[in-house]
PAFI-797410 format. One record per atom (N, C-alpha, C): residue number from 1; residue in three letters; x, y, z. Coordinates in pm, whole numbers, plus 50000, padded with zeros to 5 digits. Layout:
N
NUM,ALA,X,Y,Z
...
! end
This chain:
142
1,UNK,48549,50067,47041
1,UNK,48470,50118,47149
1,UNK,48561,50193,47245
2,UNK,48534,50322,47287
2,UNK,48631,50404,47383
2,UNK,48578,50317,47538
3,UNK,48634,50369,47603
3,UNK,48682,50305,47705
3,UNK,48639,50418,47831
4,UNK,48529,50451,47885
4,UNK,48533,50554,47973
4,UNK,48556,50496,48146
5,UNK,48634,50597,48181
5,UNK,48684,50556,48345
5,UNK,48587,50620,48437
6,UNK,48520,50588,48526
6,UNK,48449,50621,48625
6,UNK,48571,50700,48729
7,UNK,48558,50804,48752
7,UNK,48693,50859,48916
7,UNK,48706,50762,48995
8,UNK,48571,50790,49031
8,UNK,48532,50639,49193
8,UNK,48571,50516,49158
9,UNK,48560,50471,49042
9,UNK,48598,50323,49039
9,UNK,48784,50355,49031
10,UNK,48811,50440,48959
10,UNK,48955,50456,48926
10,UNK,49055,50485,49068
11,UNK,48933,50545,49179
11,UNK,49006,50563,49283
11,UNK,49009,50462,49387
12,UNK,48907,50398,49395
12,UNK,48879,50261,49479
12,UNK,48977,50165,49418
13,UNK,49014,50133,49254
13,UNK,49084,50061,49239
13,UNK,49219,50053,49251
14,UNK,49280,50179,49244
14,UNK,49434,50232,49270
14,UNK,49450,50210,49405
15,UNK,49371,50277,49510
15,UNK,49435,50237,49692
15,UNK,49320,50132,49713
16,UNK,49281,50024,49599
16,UNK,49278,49911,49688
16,UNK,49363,49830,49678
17,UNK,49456,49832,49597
17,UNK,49615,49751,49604
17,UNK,49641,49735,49704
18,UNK,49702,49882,49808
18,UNK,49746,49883,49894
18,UNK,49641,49828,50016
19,UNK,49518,49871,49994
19,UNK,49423,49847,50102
19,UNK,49358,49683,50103
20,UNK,49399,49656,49979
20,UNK,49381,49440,50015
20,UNK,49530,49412,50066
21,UNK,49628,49448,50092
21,UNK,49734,49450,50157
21,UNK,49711,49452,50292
22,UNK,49656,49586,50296
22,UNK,49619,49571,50462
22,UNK,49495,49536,50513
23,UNK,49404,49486,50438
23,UNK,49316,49392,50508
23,UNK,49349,49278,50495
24,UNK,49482,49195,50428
24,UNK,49538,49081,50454
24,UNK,49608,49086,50572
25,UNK,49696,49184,50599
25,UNK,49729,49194,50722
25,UNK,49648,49205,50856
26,UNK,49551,49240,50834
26,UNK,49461,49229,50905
26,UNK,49354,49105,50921
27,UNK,49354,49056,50842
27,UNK,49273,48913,50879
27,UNK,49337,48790,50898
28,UNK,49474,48810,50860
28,UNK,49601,48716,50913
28,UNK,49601,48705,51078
29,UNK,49517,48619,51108
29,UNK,49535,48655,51315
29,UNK,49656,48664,51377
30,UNK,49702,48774,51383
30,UNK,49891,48715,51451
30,UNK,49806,48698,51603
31,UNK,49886,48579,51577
31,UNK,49899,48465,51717
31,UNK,49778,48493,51805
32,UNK,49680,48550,51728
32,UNK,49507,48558,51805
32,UNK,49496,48615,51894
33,UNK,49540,48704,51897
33,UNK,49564,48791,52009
33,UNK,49508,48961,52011
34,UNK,49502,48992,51882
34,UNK,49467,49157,51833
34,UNK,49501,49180,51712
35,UNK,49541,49334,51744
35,UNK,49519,49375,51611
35,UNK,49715,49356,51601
36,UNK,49751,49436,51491
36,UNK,49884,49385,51421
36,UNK,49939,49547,51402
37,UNK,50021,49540,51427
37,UNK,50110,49717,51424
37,UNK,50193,49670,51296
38,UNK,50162,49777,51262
38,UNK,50253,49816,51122
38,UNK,50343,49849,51100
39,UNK,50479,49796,51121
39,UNK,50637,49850,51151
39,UNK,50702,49894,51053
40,UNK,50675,49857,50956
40,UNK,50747,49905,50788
40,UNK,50673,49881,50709
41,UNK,50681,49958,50567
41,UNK,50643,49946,50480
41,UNK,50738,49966,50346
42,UNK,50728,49933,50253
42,UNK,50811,49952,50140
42,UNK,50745,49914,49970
43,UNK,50739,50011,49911
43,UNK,50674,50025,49803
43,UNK,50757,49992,49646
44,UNK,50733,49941,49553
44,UNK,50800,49933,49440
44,UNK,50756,49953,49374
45,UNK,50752,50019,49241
45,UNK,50780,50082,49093
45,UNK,50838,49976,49034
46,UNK,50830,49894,48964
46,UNK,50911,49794,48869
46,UNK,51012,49771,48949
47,UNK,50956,49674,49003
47,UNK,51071,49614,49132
47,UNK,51228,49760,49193
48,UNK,51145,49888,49168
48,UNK,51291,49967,49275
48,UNK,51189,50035,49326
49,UNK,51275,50004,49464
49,UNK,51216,50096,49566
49,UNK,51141,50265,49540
50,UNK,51052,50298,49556
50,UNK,51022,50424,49592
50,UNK,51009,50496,49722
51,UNK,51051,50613,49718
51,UNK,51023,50688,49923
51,UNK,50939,50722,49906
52,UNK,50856,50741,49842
52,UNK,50656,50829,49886
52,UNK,50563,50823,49762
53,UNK,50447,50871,49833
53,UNK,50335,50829,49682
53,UNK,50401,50930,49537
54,UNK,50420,51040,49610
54,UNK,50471,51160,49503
54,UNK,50583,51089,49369
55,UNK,50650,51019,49428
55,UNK,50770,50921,49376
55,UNK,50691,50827,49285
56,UNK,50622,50737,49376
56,UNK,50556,50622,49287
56,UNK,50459,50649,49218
57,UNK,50375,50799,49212
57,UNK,50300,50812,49093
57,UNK,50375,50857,48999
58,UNK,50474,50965,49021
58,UNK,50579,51021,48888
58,UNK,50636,50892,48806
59,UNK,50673,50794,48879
59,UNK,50763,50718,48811
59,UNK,50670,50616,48708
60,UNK,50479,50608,48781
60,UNK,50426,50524,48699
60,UNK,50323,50604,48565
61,UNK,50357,50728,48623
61,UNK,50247,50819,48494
61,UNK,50365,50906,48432
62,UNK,50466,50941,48496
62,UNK,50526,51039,48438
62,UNK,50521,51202,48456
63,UNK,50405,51188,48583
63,UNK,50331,51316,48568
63,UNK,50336,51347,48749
64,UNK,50331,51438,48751
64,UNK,50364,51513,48925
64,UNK,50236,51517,48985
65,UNK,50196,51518,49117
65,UNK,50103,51533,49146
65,UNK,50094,51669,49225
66,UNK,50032,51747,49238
66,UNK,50035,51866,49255
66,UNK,49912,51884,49385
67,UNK,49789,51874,49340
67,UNK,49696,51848,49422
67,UNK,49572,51760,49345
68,UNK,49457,51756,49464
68,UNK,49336,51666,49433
68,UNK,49445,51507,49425
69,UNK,49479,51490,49569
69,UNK,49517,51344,49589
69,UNK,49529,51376,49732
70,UNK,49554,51228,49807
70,UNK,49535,51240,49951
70,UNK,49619,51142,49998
71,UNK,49680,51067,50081
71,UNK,49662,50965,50121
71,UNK,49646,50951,50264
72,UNK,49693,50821,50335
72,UNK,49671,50765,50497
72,UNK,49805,50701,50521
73,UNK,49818,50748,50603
73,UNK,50005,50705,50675
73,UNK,49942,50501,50717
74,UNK,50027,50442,50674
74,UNK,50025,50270,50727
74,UNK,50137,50285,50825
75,UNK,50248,50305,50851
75,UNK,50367,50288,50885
75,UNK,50336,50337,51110
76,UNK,50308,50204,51122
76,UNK,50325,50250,51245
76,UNK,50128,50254,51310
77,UNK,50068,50237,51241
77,UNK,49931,50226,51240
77,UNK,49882,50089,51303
78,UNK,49788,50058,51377
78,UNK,49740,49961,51424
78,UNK,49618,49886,51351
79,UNK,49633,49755,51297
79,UNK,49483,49738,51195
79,UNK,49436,49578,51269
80,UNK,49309,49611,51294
80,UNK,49230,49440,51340
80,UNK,49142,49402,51250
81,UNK,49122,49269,51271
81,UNK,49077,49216,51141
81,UNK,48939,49261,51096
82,UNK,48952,49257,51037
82,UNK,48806,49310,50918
82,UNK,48829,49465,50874
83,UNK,48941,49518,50899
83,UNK,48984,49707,50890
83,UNK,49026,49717,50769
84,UNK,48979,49784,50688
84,UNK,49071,49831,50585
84,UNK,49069,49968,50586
85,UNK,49186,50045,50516
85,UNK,49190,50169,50495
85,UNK,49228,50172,50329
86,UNK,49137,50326,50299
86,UNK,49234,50348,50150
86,UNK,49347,50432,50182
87,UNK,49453,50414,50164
87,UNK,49583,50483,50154
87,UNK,49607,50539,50061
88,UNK,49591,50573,49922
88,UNK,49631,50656,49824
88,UNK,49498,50716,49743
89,UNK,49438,50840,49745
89,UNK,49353,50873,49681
89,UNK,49346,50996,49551
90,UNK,49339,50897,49441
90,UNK,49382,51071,49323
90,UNK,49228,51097,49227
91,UNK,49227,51256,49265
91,UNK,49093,51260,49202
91,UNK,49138,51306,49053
92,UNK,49193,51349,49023
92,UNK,49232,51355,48855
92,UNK,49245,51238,48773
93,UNK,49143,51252,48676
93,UNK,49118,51107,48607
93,UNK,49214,51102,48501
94,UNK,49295,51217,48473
94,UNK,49359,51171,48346
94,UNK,49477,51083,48425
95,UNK,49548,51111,48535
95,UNK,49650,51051,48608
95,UNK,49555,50909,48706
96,UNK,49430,50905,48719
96,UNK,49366,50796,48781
96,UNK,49396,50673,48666
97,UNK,49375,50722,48563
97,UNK,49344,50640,48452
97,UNK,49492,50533,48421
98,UNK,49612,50630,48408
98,UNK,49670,50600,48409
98,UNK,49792,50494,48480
99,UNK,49740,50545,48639
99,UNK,49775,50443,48748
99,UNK,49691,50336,48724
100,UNK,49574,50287,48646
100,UNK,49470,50204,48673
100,UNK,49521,50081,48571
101,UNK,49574,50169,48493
101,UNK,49643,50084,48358
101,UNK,49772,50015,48380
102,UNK,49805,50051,48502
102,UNK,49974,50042,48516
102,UNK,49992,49955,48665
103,UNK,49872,49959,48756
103,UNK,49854,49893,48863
103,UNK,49951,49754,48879
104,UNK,50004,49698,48787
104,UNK,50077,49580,48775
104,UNK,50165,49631,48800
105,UNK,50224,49752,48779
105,UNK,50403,49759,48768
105,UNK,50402,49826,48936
106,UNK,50299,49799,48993
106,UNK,50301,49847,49184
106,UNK,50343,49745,49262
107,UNK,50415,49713,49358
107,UNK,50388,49601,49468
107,UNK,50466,49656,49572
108,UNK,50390,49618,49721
108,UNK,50405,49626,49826
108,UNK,50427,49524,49937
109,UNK,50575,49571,50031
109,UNK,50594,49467,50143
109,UNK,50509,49518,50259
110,UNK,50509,49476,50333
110,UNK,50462,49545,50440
110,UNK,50480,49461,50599
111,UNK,50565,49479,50650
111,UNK,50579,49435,50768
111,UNK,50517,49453,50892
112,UNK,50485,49327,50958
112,UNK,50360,49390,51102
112,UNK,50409,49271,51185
113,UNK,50372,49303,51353
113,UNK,50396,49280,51437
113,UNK,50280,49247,51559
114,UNK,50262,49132,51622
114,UNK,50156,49091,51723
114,UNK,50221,49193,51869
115,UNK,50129,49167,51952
115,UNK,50159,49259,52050
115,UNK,50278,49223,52175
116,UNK,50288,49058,52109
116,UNK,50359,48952,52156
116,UNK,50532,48960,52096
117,UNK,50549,49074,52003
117,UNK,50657,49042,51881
117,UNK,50683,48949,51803
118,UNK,50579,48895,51784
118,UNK,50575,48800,51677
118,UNK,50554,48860,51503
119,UNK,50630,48836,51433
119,UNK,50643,48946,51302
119,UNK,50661,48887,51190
120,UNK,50592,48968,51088
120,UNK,50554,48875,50929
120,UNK,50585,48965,50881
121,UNK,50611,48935,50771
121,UNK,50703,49012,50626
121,UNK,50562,48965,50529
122,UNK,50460,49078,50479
122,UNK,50357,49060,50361
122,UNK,50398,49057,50239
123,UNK,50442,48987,50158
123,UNK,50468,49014,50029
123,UNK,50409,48935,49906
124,UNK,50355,49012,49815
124,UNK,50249,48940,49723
124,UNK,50151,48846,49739
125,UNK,50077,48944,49894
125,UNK,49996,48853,50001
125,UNK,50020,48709,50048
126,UNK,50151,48689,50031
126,UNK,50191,48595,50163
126,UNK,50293,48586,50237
127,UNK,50190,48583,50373
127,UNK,50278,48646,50503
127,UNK,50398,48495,50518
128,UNK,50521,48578,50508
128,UNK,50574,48464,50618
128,UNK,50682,48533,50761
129,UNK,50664,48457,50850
129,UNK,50728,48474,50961
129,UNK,50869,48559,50956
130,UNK,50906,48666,51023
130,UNK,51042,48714,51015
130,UNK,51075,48736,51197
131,UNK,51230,48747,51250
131,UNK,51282,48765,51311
131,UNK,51244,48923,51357
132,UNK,51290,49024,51272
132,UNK,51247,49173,51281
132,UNK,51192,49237,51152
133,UNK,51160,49358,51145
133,UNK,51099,49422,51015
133,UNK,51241,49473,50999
134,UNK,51243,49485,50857
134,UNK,51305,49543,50780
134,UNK,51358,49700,50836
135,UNK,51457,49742,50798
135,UNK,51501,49886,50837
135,UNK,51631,49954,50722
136,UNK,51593,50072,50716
136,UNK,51709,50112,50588
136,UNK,51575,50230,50490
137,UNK,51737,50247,50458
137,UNK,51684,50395,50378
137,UNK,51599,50350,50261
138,UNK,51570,50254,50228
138,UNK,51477,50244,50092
138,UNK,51275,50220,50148
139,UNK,51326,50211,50321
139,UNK,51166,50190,50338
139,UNK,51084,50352,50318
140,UNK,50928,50347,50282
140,UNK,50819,50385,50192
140,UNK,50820,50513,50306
141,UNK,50816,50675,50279
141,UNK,50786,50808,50366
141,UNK,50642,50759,50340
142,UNK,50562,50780,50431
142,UNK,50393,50794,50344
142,UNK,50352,50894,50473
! end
C-alpha cells in the first residue's frame, strides 16, 4: 500500500516538534508569575549542533531549501501558558515528507527565564532549573 502525505499534516507535524517545546515551556508556570522569555535556543541534527533551519533541513533531507518554507524567530520571544507557535513551515512535500520520516533524528534545548530570573534548561521536555542560559557559538540563528 503507498503511503500518501497530506502537506498540512506534514507541516503541522514537522514545527510541532518545536512548537510542543514551546507550549511546554509555556505551561511550565515559572514561579507563577507570567509568561517565560526565551533566552536561547539550540537545535540538533543527530546529536550536533546546527545554526539555522537552512542547516537542519540540509543535514536531515540532504536537500537545500530555496523557497516555499517560513519560519518564527523563538530566541528572545515571550510565551504564556496556553501559546504555541509553529516555528518551521515547509510547503514542498517531497522535502515535508522527508523531514516527517526523519523527525527522530531532531531535538531541541531551549532555555527560558521568569521575569524574576529564575531559569530552566528544556530538554526532551524536561525542564530543570539552571543558574543562566547557555551562551556560545553553537546556539540555533532562527
Amino acid at each position: 500500500m503507498t503511503r500518501r502525505f497530506d502537506r498540512d499534516l506534514v507541516v503541522a507535524l514537522v514545527s510541532g516538534f518545536i512548537g510542543a517545546l514551546a507550549l511546554a515551556v509555556s505551561t511550565y508556570n515559572v514561579g507563577g508569575i507570567g509568561p517565560a522569555e526565551i533566552r536561547s535556543v539550540r537545535v540538533f541534527v543527530d546529536d550536533k549542533p546546527v545554526e539555522d533551519w537552512p542547516m537542519a533541513v540540509a543535514r536531515m533531507t540532504g536537500k537545500k531549501i530555496d523557497e516555499g518554507w517560513g519560519y518564527s524567530t523563538m530566541s528572545g520571544t515571550l510565551l504564556t501558558a496556553g501559546q504555541t507557535r509553529n516555528v518551521l513551515i515547509v510547503h514542498d512535500r517531497a522535502i515535508g515528507a522527508v523531514l516527517f520520516n526523519q523527525q527522530q533524528r531532531l531535538r531541541a534545548e531551549i532555555c527560558y527565564c521568569s521575569a524574576l530570573e529564575d531559569c530552566w534548561l528544556l530538554e526532551r521536555n524536561v525542564p530543570r532549573q539552571v543558574s543562566r542560559c547557555p551562551d556560545g557559538s553553537d546556539l540555533f540563528h532562527d
